[in-house]
Every structure is written in structure tokens, then in C-alpha cells.
N, CA, C and O atoms as a GROMACS GRO file, in nm:
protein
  232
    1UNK      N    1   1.647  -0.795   0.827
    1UNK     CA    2   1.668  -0.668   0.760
    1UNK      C    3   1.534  -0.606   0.718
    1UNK      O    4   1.524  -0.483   0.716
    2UNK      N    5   1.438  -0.680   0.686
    2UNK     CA    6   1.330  -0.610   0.671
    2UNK      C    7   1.272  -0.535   0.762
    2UNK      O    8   1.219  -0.427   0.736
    3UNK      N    9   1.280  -0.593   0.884
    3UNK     CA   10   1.175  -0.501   1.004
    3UNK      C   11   1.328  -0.387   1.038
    3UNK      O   12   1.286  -0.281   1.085
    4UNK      N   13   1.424  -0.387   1.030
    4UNK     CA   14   1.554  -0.270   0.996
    4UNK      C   15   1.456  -0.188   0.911
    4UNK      O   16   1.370  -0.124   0.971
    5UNK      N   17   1.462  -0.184   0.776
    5UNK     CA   18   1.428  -0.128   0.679
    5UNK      C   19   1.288  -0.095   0.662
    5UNK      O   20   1.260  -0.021   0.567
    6UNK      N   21   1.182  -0.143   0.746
    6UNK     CA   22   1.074  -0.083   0.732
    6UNK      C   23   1.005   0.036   0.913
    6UNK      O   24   0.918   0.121   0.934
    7UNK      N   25   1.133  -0.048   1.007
    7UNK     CA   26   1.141   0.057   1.082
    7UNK      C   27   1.190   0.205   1.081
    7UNK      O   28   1.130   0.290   1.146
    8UNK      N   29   1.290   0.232   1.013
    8UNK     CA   30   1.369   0.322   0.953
    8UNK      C   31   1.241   0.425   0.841
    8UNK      O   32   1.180   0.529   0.866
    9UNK      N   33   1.243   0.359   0.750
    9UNK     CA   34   1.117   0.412   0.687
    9UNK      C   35   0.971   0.478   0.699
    9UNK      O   36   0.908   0.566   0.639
   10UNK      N   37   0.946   0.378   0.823
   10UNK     CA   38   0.828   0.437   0.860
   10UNK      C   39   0.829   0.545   0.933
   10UNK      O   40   0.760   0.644   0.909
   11UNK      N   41   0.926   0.531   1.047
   11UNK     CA   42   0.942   0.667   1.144
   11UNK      C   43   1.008   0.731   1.104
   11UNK      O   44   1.024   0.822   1.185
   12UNK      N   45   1.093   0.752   0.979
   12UNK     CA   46   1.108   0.882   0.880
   12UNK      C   47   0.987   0.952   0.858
   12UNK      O   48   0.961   1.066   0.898
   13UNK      N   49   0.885   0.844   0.764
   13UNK     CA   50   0.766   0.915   0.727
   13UNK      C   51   0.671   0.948   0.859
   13UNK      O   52   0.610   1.054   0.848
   14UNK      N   53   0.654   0.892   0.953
   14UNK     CA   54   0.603   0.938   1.046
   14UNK      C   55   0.612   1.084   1.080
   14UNK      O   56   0.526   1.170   1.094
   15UNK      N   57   0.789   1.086   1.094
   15UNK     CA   58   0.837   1.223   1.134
   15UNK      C   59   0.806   1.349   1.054
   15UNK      O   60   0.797   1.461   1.105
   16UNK      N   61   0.792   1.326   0.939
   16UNK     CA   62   0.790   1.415   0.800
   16UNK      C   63   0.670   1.442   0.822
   16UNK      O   64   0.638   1.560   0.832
   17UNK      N   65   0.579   1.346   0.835
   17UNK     CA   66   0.400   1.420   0.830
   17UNK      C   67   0.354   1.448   0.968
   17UNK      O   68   0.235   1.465   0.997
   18UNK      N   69   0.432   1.451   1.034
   18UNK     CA   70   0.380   1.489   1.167
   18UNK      C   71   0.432   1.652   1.218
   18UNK      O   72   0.391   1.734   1.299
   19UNK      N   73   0.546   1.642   1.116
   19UNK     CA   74   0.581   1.753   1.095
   19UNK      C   75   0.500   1.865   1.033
   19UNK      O   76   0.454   1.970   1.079
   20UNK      N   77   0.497   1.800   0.896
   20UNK     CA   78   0.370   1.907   0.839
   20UNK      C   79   0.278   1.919   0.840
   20UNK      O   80   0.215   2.006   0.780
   21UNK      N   81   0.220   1.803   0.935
   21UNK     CA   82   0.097   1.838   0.984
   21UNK      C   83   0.050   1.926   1.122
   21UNK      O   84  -0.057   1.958   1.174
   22UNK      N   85   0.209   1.948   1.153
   22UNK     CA   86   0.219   2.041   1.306
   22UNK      C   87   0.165   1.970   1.423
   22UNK      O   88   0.122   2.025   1.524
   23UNK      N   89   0.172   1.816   1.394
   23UNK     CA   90   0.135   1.762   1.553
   23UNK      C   91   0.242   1.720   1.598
   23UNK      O   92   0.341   1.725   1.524
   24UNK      N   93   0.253   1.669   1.720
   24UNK     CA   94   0.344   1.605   1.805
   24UNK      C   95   0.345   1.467   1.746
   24UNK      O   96   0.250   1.398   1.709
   25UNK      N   97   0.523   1.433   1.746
   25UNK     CA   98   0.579   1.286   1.652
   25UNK      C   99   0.550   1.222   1.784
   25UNK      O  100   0.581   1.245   1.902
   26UNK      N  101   0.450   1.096   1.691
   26UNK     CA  102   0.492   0.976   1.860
   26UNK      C  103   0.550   0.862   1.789
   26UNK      O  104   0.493   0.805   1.696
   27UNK      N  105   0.679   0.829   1.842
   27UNK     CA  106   0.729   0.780   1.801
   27UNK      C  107   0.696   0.567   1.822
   27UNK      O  108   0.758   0.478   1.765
   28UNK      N  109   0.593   0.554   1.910
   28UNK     CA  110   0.543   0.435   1.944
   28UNK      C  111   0.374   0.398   1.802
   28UNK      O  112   0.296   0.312   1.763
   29UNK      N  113   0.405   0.504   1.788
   29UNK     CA  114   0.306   0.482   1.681
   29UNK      C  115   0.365   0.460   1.556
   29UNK      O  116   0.295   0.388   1.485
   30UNK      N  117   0.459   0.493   1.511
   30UNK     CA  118   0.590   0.435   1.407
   30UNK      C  119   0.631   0.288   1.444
   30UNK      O  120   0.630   0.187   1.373
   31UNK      N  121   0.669   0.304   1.579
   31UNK     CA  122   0.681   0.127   1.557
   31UNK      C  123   0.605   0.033   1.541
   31UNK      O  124   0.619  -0.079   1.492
   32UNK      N  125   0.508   0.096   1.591
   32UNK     CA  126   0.414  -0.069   1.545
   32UNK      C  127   0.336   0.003   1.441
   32UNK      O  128   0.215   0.001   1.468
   33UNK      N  129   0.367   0.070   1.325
   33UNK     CA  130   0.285   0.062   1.222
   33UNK      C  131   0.424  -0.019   1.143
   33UNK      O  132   0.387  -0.109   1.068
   34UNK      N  133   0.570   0.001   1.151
   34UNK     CA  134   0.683  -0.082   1.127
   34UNK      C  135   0.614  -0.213   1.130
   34UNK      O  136   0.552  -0.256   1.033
   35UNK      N  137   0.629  -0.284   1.257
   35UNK     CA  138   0.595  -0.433   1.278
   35UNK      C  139   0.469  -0.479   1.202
   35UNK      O  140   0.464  -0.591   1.150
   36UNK      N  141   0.385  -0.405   1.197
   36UNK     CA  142   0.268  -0.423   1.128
   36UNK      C  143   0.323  -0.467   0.961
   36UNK      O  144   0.332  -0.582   0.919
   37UNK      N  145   0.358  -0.332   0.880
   37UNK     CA  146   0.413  -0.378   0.774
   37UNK      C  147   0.538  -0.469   0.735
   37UNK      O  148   0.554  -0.508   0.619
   38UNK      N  149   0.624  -0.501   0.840
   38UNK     CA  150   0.671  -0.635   0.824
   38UNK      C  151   0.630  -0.768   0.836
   38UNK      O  152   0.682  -0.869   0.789
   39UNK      N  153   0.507  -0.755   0.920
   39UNK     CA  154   0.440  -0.894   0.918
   39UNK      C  155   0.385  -0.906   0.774
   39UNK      O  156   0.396  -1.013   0.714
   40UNK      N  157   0.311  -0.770   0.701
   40UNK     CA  158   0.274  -0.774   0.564
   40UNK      C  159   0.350  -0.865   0.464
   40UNK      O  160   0.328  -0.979   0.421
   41UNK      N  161   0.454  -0.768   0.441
   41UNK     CA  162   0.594  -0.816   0.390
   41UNK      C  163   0.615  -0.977   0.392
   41UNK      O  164   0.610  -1.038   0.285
   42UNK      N  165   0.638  -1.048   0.515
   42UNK     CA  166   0.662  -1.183   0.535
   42UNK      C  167   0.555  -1.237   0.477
   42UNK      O  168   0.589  -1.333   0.408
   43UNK      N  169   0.378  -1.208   0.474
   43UNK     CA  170   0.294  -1.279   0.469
   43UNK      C  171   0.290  -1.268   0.308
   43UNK      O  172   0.268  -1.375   0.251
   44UNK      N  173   0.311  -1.137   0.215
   44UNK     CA  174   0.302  -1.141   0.101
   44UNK      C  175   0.446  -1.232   0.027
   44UNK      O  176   0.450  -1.279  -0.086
   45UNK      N  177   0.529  -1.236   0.105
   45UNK     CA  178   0.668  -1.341   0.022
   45UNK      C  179   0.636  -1.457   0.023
   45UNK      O  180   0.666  -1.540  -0.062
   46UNK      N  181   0.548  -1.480   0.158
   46UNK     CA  182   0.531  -1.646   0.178
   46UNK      C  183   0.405  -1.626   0.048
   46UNK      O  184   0.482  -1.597  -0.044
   47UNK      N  185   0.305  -1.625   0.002
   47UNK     CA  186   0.203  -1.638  -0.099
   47UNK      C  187   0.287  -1.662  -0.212
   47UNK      O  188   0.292  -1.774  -0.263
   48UNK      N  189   0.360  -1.556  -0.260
   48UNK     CA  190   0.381  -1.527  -0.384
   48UNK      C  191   0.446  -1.638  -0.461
   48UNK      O  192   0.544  -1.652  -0.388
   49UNK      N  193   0.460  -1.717  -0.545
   49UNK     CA  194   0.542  -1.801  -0.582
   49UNK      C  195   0.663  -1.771  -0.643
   49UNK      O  196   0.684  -1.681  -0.724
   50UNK      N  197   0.766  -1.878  -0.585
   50UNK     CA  198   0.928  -1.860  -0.638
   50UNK      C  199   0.957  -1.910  -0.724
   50UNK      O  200   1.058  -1.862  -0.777
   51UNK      N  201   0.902  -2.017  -0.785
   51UNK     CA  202   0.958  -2.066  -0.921
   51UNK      C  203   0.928  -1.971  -1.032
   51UNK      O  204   0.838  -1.888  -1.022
   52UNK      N  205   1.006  -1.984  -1.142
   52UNK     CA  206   1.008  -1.913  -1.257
   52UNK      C  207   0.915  -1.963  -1.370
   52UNK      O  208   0.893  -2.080  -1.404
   53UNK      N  209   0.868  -1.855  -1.415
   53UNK     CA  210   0.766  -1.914  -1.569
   53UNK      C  211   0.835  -1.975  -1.669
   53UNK      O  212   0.932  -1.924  -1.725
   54UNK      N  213   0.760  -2.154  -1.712
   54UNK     CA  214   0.867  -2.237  -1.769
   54UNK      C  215   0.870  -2.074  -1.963
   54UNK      O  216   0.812  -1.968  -1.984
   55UNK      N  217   0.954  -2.144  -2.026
   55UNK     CA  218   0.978  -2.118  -2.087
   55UNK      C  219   0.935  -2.216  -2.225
   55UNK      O  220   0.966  -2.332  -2.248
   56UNK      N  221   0.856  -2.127  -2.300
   56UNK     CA  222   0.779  -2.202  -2.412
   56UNK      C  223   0.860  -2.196  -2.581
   56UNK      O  224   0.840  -2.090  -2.639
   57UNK      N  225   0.904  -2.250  -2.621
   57UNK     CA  226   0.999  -2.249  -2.752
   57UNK      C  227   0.845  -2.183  -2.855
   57UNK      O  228   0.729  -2.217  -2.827
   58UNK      N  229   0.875  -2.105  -2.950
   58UNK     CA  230   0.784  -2.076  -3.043
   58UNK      C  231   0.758  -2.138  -3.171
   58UNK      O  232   0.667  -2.095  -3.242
   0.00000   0.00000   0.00000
């Protein structure tokens, strides 16, 4: 679902500024800026840690 959701996204925004910027949408340039930021995505979940901060009584 992520590379769903960041494909979708990107070639929205692709479309939108290519729009107002009055150039021609390429739409191969949306996808792999997509794949690009899903590899991000995967590489920043895998770093981040999943356990929760213990909890300190006062």
C-alpha cells in the first residue's frame, strides 16, 4: 500500500505543477520519483525504533 499511496500522490502532484508550470506532464517521471520515495519510506521504518518509551513512575 505504500508504493499505491505514494504513486497516486506523486503523479497527482506531478500533474498539478506541470500544469502550472505550463509544461508537458511526463508521466514516467512520476513513477520513479513514486518508487524512489517508497524505497525512502521502507528505509526510514526500518531505522526508526518500534518499541515504546519505558515508562518512569515519579
Amino acid at each position: 500500500m505504500t508504493f499505491v499511496w505514494s504513486f497516486v500522490l506523486v503523479t497527482m502532484l506531478n500533474y498539478v505543477v506541470s500544469s502550472i508550470n505550463d509544461v508537458p506532464f511526463d508521466f514516467a517521471l512520476g513513477a520513479i520519483v513514486s518508487v524512489v520515495l517508497s524505497i525512502l519510506v521502507f528505509i526510514v521504518s526500518a531505522i526508526l525504533p518500534t518499541e515504546s518509551t519505558p515508562d518512569y513512575d515519579a
